[in-house]
N, C-alpha and C positions, 0 to 999 in steps of 0.2 A: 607582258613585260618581264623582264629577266632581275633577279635579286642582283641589288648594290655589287657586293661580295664576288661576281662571278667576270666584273670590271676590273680591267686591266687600272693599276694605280693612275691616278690623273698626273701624280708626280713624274712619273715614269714617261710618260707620255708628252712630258711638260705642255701641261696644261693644269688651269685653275681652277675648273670645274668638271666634278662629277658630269654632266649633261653635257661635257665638250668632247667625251671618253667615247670612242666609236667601235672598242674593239672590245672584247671577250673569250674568256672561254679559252685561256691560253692551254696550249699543253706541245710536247715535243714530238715531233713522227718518230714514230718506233721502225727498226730496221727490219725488213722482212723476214731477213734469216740471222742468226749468226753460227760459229760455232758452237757447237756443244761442249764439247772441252773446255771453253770460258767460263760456263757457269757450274761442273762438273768443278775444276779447279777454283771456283772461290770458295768454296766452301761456304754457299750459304743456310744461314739461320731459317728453319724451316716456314717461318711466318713468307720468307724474302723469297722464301725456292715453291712457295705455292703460287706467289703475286707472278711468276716469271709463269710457271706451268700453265696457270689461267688462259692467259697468251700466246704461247706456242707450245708445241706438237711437235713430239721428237721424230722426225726425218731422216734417215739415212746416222749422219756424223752432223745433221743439220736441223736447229730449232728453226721450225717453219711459225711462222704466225698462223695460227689454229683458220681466219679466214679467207689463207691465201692458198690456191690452188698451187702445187710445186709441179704438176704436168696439167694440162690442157689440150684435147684434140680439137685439132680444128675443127674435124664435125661435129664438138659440142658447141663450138663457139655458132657454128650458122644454124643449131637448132636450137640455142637461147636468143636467136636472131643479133647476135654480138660481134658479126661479121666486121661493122666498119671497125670496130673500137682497137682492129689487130694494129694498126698503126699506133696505138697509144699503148700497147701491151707489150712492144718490142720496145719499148725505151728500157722494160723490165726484166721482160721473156727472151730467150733464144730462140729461133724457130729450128724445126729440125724436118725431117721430112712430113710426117702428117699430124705433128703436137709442137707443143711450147714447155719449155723447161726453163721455171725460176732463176734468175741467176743474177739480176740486180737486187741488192742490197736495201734501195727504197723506192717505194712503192705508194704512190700518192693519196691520200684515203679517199679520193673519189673515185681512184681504179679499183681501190679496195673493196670500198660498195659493191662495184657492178662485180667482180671475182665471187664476193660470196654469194652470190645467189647461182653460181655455181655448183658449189657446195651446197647447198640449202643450206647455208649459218647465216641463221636471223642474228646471233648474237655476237655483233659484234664492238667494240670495248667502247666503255662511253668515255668521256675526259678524265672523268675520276680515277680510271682503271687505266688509262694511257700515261696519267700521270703518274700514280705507284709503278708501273711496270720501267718507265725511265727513270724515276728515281732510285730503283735496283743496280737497272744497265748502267747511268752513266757512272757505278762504282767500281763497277768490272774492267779488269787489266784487257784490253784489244778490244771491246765493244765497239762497234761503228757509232763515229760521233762527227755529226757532218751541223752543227748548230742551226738546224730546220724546227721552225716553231710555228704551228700553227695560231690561229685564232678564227674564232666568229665576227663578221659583221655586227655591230648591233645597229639597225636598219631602221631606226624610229624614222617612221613616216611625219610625227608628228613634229619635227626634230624644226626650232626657229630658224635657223640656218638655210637647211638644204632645200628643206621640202616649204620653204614659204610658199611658192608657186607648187600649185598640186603635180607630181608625175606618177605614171603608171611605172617609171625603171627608175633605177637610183641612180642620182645625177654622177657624170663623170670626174667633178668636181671633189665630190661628199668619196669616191674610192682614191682619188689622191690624197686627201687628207688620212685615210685610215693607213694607208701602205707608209705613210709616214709615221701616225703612232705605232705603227707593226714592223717597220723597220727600229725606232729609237727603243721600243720593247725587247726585240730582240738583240738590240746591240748591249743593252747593260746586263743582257742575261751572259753574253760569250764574248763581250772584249777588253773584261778584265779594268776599264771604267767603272766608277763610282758613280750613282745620280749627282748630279751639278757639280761634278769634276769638269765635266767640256762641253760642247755642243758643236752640233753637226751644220757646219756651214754647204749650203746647198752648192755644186758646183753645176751640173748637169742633172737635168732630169728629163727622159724619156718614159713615154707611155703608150699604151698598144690596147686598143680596145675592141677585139676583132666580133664580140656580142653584146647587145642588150644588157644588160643585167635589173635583170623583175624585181618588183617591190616586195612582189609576194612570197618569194622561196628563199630561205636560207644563200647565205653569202659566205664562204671560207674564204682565208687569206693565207698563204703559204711564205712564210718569208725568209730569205735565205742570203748566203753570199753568191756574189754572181759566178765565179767560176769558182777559184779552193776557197776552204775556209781561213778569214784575217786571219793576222798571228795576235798574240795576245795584245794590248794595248798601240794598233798599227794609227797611221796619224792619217788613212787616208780611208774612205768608207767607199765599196762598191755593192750594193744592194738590190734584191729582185723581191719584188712582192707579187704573185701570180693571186688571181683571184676563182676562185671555181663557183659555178652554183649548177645543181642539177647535173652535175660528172663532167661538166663542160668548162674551160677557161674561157672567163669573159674580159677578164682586164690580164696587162703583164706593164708592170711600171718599174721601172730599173732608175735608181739615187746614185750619182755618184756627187762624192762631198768629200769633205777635210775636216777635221777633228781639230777642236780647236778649243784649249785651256780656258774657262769662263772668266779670270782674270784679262787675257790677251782679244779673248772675244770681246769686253767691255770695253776694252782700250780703243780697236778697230773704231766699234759702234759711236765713239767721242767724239761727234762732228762740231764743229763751231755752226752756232746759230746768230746772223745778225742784229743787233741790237734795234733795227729800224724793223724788221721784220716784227707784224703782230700777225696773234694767234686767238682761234675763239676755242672756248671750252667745251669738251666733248663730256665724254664717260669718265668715270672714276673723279672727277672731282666737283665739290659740291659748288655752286651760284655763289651760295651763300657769305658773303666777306665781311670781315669784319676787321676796323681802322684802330688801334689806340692810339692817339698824339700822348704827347711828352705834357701836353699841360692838360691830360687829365679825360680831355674828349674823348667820347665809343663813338665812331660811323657803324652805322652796318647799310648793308648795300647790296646789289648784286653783280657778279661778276659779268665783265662783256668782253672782255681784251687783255691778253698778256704777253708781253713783248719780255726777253731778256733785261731790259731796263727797267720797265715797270708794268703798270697794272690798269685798267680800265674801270672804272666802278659807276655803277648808277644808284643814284640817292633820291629820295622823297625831295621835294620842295620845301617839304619844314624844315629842312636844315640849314642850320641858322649860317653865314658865313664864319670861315676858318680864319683864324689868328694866322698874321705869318712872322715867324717860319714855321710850319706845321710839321715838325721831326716824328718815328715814333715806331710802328710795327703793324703787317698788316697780317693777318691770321689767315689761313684758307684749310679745309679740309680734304685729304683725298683717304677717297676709300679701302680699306685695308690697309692703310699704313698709319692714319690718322692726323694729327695736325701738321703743318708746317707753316712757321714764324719767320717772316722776310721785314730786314730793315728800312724805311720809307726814310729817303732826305728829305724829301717834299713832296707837298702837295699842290695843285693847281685846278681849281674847280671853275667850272663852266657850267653855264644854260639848257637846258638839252630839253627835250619837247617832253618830257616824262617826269620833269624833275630836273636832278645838276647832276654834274657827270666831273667827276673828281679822276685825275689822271696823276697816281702816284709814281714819281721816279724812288727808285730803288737806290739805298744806298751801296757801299763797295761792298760784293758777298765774300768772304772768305772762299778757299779751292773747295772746299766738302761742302757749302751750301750752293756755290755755283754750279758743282756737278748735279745736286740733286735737282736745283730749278728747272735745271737743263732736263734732267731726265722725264721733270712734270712737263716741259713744255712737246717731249719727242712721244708721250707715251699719251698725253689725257687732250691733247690740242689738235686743230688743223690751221693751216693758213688762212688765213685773211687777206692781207693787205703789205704793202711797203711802204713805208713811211718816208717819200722821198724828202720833204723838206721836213726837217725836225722841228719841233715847237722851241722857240726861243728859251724857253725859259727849262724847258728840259735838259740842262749841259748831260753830256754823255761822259759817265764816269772813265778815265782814265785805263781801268782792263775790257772797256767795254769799246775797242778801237775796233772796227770791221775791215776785213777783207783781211783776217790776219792768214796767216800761211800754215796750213795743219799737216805735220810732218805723218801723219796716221794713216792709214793705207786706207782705199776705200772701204763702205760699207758691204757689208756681205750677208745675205740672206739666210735667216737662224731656220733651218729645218725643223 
């Protein structure tokens, strides 16, 4: 298992939990070469110009990365038996008549791998040392800055989610979900967004899974923008998350979305729920209910049903019958946020094989209590049931009219 600390913030990722956070181990790809003259002219602080020299190896007018070959002959390449990999080297290399000459800028750390054993360099830069080395460069006047961020899978087998059902390869599911905390990771690092400024409404998503990907070997994530890099705060996202394990790409899943103000996003999300429409209770909020009437009585009970209007509750059979008019307040708790207080017009109790089953209508919410009910019933409920004929005696409060007309544009999927 890997320390807390080495997890990408759950914030970042928006999500709630530690245990939802699938990625790690952030750091920036360092450019293969640059000029020399860039770091000649900052004039750096000796601590800053030893973090750089660690790294590269002065070349020609050229800092090479210390584990990148700057020529390659081909007949070195077919007697480290690295003959196929020339197709993945010219994305980098030049060829020329019987070698390869450096001349892309970056250079993937899985290609990196296989290059240094070229060179016989065991050592090469862990995250620690990729991370001081770009926090030098990205100070430098012309440094290539192309906003590519790596991360680790973090691939818990034992993980409630993915691996409920045992697999020997990690579900194709559990790398869309990562490409996406590895896309929003990388967006608040270079698009000039604030966390819970906006969110990334999903428009299209492709994905490409041309291997396997093993439970057992290390998993990177490379994520990038799909052709240039955004401009600083752009309102539309284009996104590549490639995946490597073992020097090979197994997944490539491309996001494209729209950026969208978290005020303006809440607004979209605002759907009118009908009032006939009940709901049973999921996650995040507790059974447990509890009634105060105005002349003094505590119900408690458990929840079964919550409709816009009102509430369903199940009571013991010791309970004695309700005074009418039974006015008053029904308490419910949800989790992390804690109580919330809804006003009860009445109450209308019935028989129920368990006990009596008390069906409280809801009096008028004010717009800030209405919005929240609303938000317990989209967020902690599922559907039930429609209540085609209403109970007599439940009149439907006056803002609670269905089939109103929602000026709001549809709903849209929060990346």
């Amino acid at each position: 298992m890997i320390d807390m600390e080495r997890k990408v913030g759950k914030d970042i990722v928006h999500k709630g939990h530690d245990d939802d956070v699938l990625i790690y181990d952030a750091r920036h790809q360092l450019p293969a070469w640059l000029s020399a003259d860039i770091v000649q002219q900052a004039n750096l602080d000796p601590v800053a110009l030893d973090i750089v020299n660690q790294a590269y190896r002065l070349d020609g007018n050229r800092l090479v990365l210390r584990s990148l070959p700057t020529i390659i002959g081909l007949d070195e390449l077919e007697q480290a038996g690295m003959s196929a990999c020339l197709p993945e080297l010219l994305a980098c290399y030049e060829k020329a008549t019987d070698h390869l000459i450096l001349t892309g800028v970056w250079v993937l750390e899985s290609t990196e791998a296989k290059l240094a054993q070229l060179l016989g360099y065991d050592d090469i830069l862990d995250v620690g040392q990729r991370r001081r080395v770009h926090d030098v460069l990205k100070n430098l006047g012309g440094c290539p800055q192309q906003g590519l961020l790596y991360f680790t899978l973090f691939n818990d087998t034992s993980n409630y989610f993915f691996y409920r059902k045992h697999h020997e390869h990690v579900p194709g599911l559990m790398l869309i979900e990562a490409a996406r905390q590895a896309m929003y990771a990388q967006f608040y690092e270079h698009s000039g967004y604030a966390r819970g400024e906006v969110s990334i409404s999903i428009v299209d998503l492709l994905s490409s899974f041309p291997r396997y990907t093993e439970s057992s070997f290390q998993v990177d994530v490379l994520v990038s923008d799909y052709d240039e890099p955004a401009q600083p705060r752009a309102r539309k996202v284009d996104k590549r998350a490639r995946f490597f394990q073992r020097g090979e790409l197994v997944a490539d899943i491309r996001l494209l979305g729209e950026v969208i103000k978290m005020p303006v996003f809440k607004r979209m999300r605002n759907i009118n729920i009908d009032p006939a429409h009940w709901f049973r209770p999921l996650k995040g909020i507790r059974h447990e209910v509890l009634v105060r009437l105005e002349s003094g009585r505590h119900l408690a009970g458990q929840l079964e049903l919550l409709s816009m209007a009102g509430l369903q509750v199940q009571c013991d059979s010791s309970v004695s019958p309700l005074d009418t008019p039974a006015r008053g307040h029904v308490y419910l708790y949800l989790e992390n946020e804690g109580m919330i207080s809804l006003p009860v017009q009445s109450v209308h109790e019935s028989d129920a094989p368990k006990g009596r089953l008390l069906k409280l209508q809801l009096a008028d919410l004010d717009s800030q209590l209405r919005f929240k009910w609303r938000e317990v019933l989209k967020q902690f409920t599922y559907f039930s049931h429609q209540e085609t004929v209403p109970a007599p005696a439940l009149e439907q409060p006056v803002w609670m009219t269905p089939n109103q007309a929602s000026s709001m544009p549809d709903q849209r999927a929060e990346a």
